[in-house]
C-alpha positions as CSV (number, residue, x, y, z in Angstrom):
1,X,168.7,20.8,217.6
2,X,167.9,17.2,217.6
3,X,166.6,15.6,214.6
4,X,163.7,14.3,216.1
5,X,162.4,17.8,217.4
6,X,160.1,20.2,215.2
7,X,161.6,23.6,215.3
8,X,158.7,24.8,217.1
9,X,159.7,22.9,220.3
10,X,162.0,25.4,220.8
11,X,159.6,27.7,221.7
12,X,159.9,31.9,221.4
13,X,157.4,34.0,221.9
14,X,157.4,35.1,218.4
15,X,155.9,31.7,217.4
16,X,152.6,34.4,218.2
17,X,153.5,35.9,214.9
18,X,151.9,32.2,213.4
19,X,148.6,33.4,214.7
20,X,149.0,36.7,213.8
21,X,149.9,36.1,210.3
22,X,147.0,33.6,209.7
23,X,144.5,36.6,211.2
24,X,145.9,39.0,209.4
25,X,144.9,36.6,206.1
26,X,141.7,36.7,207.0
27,X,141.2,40.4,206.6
28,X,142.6,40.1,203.4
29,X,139.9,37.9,202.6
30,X,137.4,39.8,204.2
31,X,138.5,42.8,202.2
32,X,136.6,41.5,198.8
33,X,133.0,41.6,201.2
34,X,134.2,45.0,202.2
35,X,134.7,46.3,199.1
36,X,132.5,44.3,196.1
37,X,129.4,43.4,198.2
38,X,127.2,46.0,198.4
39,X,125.7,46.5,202.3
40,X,123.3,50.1,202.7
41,X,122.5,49.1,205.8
42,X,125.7,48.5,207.9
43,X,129.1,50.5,207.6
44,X,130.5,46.7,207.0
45,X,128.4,43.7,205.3
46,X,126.9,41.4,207.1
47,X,125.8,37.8,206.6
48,X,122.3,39.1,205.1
49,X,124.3,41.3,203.1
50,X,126.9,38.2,201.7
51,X,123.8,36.3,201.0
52,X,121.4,38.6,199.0
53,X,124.4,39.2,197.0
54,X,125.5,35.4,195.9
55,X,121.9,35.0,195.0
56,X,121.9,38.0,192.9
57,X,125.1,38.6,191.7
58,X,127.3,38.0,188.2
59,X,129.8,34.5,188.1
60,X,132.3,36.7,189.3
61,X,131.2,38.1,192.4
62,X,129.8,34.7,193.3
63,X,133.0,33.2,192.6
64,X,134.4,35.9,194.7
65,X,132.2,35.4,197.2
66,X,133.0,31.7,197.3
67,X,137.0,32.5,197.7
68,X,136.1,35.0,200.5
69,X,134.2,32.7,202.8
70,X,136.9,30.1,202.6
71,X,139.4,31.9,202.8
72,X,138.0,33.5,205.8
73,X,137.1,30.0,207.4
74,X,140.3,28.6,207.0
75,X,142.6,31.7,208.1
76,X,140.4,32.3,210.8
77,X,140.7,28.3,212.0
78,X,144.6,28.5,211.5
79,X,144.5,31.7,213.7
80,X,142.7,30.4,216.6
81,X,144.2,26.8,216.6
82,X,148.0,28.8,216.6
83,X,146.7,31.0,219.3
84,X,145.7,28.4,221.5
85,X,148.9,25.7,220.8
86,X,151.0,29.3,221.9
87,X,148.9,29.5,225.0
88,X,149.8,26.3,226.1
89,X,153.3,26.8,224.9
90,X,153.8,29.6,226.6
91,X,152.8,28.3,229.8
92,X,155.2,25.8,230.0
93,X,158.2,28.1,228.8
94,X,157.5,30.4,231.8
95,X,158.6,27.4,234.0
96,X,161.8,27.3,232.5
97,X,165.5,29.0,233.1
98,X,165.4,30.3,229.4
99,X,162.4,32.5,229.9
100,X,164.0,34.0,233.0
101,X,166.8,34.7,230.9
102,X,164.8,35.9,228.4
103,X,163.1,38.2,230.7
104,X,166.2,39.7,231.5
105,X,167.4,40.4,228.0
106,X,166.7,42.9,225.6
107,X,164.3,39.8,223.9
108,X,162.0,40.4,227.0
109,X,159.7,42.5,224.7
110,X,158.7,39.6,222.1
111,X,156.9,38.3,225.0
112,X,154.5,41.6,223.6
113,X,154.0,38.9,220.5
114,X,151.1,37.6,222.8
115,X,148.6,40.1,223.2
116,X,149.2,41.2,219.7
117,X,148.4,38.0,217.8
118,X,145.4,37.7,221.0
119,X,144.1,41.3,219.7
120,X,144.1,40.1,216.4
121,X,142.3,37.0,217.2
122,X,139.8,39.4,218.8
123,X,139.3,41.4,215.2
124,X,139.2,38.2,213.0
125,X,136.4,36.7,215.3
126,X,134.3,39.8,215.0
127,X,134.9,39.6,211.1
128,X,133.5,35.3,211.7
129,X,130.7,36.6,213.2
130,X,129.7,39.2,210.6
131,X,130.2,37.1,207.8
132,X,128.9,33.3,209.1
133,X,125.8,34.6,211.9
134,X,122.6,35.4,210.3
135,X,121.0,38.7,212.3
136,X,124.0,39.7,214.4
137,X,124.1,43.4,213.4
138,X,120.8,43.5,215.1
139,X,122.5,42.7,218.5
140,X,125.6,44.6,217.9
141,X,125.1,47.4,219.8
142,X,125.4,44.9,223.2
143,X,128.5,43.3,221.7
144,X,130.3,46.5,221.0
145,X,131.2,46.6,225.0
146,X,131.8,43.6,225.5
147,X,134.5,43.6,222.2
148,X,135.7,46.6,224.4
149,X,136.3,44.4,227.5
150,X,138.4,41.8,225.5
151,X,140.3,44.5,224.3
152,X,140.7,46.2,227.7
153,X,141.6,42.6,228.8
154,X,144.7,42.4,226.0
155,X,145.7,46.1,226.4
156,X,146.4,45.9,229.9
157,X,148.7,42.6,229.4
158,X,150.4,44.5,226.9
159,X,151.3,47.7,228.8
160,X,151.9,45.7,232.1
161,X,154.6,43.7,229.3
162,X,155.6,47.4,228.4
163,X,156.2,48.5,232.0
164,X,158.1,45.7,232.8
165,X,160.5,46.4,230.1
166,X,161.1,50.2,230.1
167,X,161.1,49.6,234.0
168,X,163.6,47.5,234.6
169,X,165.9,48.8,231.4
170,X,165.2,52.9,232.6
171,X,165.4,52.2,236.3
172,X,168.4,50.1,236.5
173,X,170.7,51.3,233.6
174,X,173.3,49.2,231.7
175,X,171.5,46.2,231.2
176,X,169.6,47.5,228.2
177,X,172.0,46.0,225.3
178,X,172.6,48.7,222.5
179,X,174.9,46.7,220.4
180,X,171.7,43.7,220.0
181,X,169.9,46.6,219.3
182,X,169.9,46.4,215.2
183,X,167.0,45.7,214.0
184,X,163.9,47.1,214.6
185,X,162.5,43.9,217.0
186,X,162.2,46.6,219.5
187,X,158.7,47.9,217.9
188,X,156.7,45.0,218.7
189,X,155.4,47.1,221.5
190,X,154.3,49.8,219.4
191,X,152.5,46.8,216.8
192,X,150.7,45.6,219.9
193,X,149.6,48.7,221.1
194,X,148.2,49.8,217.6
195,X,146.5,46.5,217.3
196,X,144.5,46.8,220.6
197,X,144.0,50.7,219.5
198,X,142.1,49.0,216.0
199,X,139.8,47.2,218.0
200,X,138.7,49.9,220.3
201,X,138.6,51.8,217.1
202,X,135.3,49.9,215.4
203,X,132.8,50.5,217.4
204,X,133.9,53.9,217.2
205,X,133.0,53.7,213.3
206,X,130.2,51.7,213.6
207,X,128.0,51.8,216.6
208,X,125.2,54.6,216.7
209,X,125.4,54.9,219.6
210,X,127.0,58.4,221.3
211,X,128.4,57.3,224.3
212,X,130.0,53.7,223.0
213,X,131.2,56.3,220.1
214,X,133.0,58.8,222.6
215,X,134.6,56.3,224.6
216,X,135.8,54.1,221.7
217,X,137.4,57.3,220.2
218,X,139.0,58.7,223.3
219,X,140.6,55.0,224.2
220,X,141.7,54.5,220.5
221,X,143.3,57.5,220.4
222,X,145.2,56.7,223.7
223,X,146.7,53.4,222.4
224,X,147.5,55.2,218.7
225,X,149.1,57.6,220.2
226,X,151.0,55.8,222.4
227,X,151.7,53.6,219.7
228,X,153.6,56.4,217.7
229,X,155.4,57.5,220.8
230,X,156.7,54.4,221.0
231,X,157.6,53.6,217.3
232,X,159.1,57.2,216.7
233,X,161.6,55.9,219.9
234,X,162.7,52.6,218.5
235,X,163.3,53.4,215.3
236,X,165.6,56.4,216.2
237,X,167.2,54.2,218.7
238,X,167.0,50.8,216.3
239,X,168.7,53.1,213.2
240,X,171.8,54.4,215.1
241,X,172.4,51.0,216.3
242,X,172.1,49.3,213.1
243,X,174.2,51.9,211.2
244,X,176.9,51.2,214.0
245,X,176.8,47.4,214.0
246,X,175.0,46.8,210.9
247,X,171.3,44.3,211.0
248,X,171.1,41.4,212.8
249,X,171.0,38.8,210.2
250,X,168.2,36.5,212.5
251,X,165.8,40.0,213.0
252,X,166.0,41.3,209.3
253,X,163.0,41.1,208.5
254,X,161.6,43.6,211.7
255,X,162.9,46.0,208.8
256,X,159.3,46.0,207.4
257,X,157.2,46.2,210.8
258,X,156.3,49.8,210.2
259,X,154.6,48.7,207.4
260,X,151.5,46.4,209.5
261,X,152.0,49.6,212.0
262,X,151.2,52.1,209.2
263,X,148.0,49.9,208.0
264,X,146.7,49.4,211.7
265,X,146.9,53.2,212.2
266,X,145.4,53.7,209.1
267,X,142.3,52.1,209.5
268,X,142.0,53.2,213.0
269,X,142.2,56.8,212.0
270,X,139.2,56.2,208.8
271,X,137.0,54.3,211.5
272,X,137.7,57.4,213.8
273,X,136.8,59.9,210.9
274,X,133.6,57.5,210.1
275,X,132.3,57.8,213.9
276,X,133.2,61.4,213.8
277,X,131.3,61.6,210.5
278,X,127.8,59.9,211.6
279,X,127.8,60.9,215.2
280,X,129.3,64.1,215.7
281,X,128.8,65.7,212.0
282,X,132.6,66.1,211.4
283,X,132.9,65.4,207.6
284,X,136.1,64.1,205.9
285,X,137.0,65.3,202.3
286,X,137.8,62.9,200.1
287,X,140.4,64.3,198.5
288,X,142.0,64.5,201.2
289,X,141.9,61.2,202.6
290,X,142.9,60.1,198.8
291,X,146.3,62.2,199.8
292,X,146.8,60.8,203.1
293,X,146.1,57.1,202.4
294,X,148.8,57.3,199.7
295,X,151.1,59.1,202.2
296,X,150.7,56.3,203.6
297,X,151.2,54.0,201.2
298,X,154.7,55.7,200.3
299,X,155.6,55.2,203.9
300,X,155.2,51.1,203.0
301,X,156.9,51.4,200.0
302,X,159.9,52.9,201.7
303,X,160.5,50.3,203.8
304,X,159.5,47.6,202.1
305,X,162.1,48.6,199.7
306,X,164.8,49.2,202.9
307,X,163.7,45.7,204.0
308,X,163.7,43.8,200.9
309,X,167.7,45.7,200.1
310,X,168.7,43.9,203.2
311,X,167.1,40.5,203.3
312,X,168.1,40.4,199.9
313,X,171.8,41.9,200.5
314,X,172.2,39.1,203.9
315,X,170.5,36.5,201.4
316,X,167.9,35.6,204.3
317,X,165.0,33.9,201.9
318,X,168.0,31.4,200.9
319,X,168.7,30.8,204.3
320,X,165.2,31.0,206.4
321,X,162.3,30.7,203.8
322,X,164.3,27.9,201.3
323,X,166.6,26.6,203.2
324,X,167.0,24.3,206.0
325,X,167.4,26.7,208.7
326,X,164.4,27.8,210.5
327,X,164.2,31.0,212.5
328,X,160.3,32.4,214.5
329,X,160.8,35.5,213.6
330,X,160.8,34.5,210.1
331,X,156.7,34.4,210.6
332,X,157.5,38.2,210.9
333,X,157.6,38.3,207.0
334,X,153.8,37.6,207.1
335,X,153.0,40.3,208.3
336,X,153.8,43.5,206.0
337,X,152.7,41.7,202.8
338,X,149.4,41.6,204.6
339,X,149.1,45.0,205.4
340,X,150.3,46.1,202.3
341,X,147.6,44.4,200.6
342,X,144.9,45.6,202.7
343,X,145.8,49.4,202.9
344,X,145.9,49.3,199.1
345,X,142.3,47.8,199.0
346,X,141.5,50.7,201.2
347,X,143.3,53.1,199.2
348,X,142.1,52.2,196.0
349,X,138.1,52.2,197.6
350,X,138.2,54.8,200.0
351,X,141.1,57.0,198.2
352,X,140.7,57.0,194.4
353,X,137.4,55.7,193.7
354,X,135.8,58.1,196.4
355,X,137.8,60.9,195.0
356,X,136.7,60.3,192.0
357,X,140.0,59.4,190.5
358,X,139.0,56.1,188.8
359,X,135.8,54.3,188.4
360,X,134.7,51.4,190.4
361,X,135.5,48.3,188.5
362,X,137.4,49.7,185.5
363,X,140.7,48.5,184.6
364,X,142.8,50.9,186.5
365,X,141.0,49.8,189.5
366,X,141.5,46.1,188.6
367,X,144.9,46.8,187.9
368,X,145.8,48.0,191.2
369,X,143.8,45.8,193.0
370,X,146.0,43.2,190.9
371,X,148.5,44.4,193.5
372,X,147.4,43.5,196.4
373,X,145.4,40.3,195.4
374,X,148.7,39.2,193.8
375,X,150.8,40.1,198.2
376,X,147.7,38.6,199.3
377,X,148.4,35.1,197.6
378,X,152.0,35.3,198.5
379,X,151.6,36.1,201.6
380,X,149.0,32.7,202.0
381,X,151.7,30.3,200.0
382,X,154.6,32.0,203.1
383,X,152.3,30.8,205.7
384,X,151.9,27.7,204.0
385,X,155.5,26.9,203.7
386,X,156.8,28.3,207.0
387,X,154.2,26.0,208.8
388,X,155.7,23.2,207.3
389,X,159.2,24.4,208.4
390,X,158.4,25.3,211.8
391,X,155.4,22.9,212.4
392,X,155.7,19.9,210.2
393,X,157.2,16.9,210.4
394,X,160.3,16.3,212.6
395,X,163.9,16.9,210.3
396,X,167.4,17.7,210.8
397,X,167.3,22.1,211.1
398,X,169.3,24.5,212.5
399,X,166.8,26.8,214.6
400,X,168.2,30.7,215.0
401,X,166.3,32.5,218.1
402,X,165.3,35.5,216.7
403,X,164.9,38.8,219.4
């Protein structure tokens, strides 16, 4: 590329995973409110909720408290302000030959990068609005359809992406390439879908109402469901491919999408469980849900493991993340340290401390929690520094296209 170009000039659609990424963060940051403020009167705490507590609270929840709210701010800023610059980008890549091509490729599905990240955007903006508007939980029953409709809005785009795709690659035959095949890019449709599925999942688990309830469950379930369809597909196909031809060195780090799938699924299924719970009696044991969530967690591990072997094994942090060579899909890293750490805040709260397994604040809970503070923090400094790659000032870089 020329030295006087940003690497994010030459645009792919997985520069969405910027957004993403900085979305996801802010869950993470929302996940010490979630978990450490106490709110009786909402499944989630609200900005009456935040505020009774800083005025009440020890140094350490204050302090807490204080972290939380700006990290939420900033994350959330960083998400919409990357959202919007890939709007824009977008636009004017679709005028040119290399989105054609890439339309025609097996990269067509990155283009599903877009109503992921949007999706996401969707979630961190309701989490904005519960923690920074005073009374909106008393208006929340009118918002839950209209959070529906923006969902709606971002699921059809995806599966109009998806039809595209499996279209033209089922219909036609032979253009579908099996050899570019190794690496497990081919799930982003699967991520999208079980991101869109999330957000039709809350007002499942939080309205009171029956009917938002019923329809939230039965249009979660489709796009979850779907979702593991599809995943269960590409990684079958993905694995032979990649035990033939070995990873593509550009799209290692797809090795750890299942985990953000895992986590997305995850909560879906507890906020599903929670509306089952309040508004159609159908009670959860917590021993149980202590068993699945770290079924769960094992299935990260696993892959996290397989993901770190092989970016380790093809040196790609030297390269990518240190080096001076700059690759989109390297925002793609974000994205399971993330989830990790917000599954194992949910599995430490909902799991073990509901079970009864350790107490609330004792140090086997803090120790754990350690954890996913401590992927939290890394995950904030990766953004940090592939922004600066991808998005800083103008230098001399070799930019990989990543599919």
């Amino acid at each position: 590329m020329q030295p006087d170009k940003r690497p994010a000039e030459t645009y792919s659609p997985l520069y969405f995973l910027a957004s993403l990424g900085a979305g996801g963060l802010t869950v993470t940051f929302f996940m010490y409110l979630m978990f450490w403020v106490p709110h009786p009167g909402a499944p989630v705490p609200v900005f009456e909720d935040i505020v009774a507590a800083f005025s009440t609270g020890s140094f350490a929840l204050q302090t807490s408290i204080t972290i939380a709210i700006l990290g939420i701010a900033t994350m959330a800023f960083m998400n919409v302000k990357m959202l919007l610059w890939n709007f824009s980008a977008l636009s004017r890549f679709r005028k040119t030959e290399a989105y054609e091509k890439l339309r025609n490729s097996n990269g067509e599905t990155t283009l599903l990068a877009g109503p992921l990240a949007t999706a996401m955007t969707i979630n961190g903006l309701f989490i904005v609005g519960l923690v920074f508007v005073p009374q909106l939980w008393s208006i929340v029953e009118y918002l839950f359809p209209l959070a529906m409709i923006a969902f709606a809005a971002a699921g059809v785009w995806a599966l109009m992406l998806i039809g595209d795709f499996l279209g033209r690659v089922l219909s036609e035959g032979g253009v579908f390439d099996v050899t570019a095949n190794n690496s497990f890019a081919q799930l982003l449709p699967a991520f999208a879908l079980a991101m869109v599925g999330v957000g039709f999942s809350a007002p499942a688990g939080m309205s009171l109402n029956p009917m938002t309830v019923g329809v939230a469950l039965v249009i979660s379930t489709f796009f979850a469901v779907a979702s593991l369809i599809y995943t269960v597909v590409a990684l079958v196909v993905a694995f032979n491919s990649m035990l033939h031809h070995g990873t593509a060195k550009e799209s290692a780090p797809t090795l750890m999408v299942i985990v953000p799938i895992v986590t997305i699924l995850s909560i879906l299924f507890l906020r599903q469980g929670h509306g089952l719970h309040t508004t159609f009696e159908a009670h959860a044991v917590a021993g149980e849900t202590m068993v699945w969530l770290a079924q769960m967690i094992a299935i990260q591990v696993v892959f996290l493991m397989l993901g770190a072997v092989v970016l380790r094994r093809q040196g790609y942090f030297k390269e990518f993340v240190l080096g001076d060579k700059t690759s989109p899909g390297s925002y793609a890293l974000v994205c399971p340290g993330v989830a990790f750490s917000v599954l194992l805040h949910f599995f430490v709260n909902k799991g073990l401390v509901a079970a009864g397994v350790v107490d609330k604040f004792s140090v086997a809970y803090w120790a754990i929690t350690a954890i996913a503070i401590g992927s939290q923090f890394l995950m904030v400094a990766l953004v940090l520094r592939l922004n600066r790659q991808h998005f800083g000032a103008p230098k001399q870089a070799k930019t990989v296209p990543a599919e």
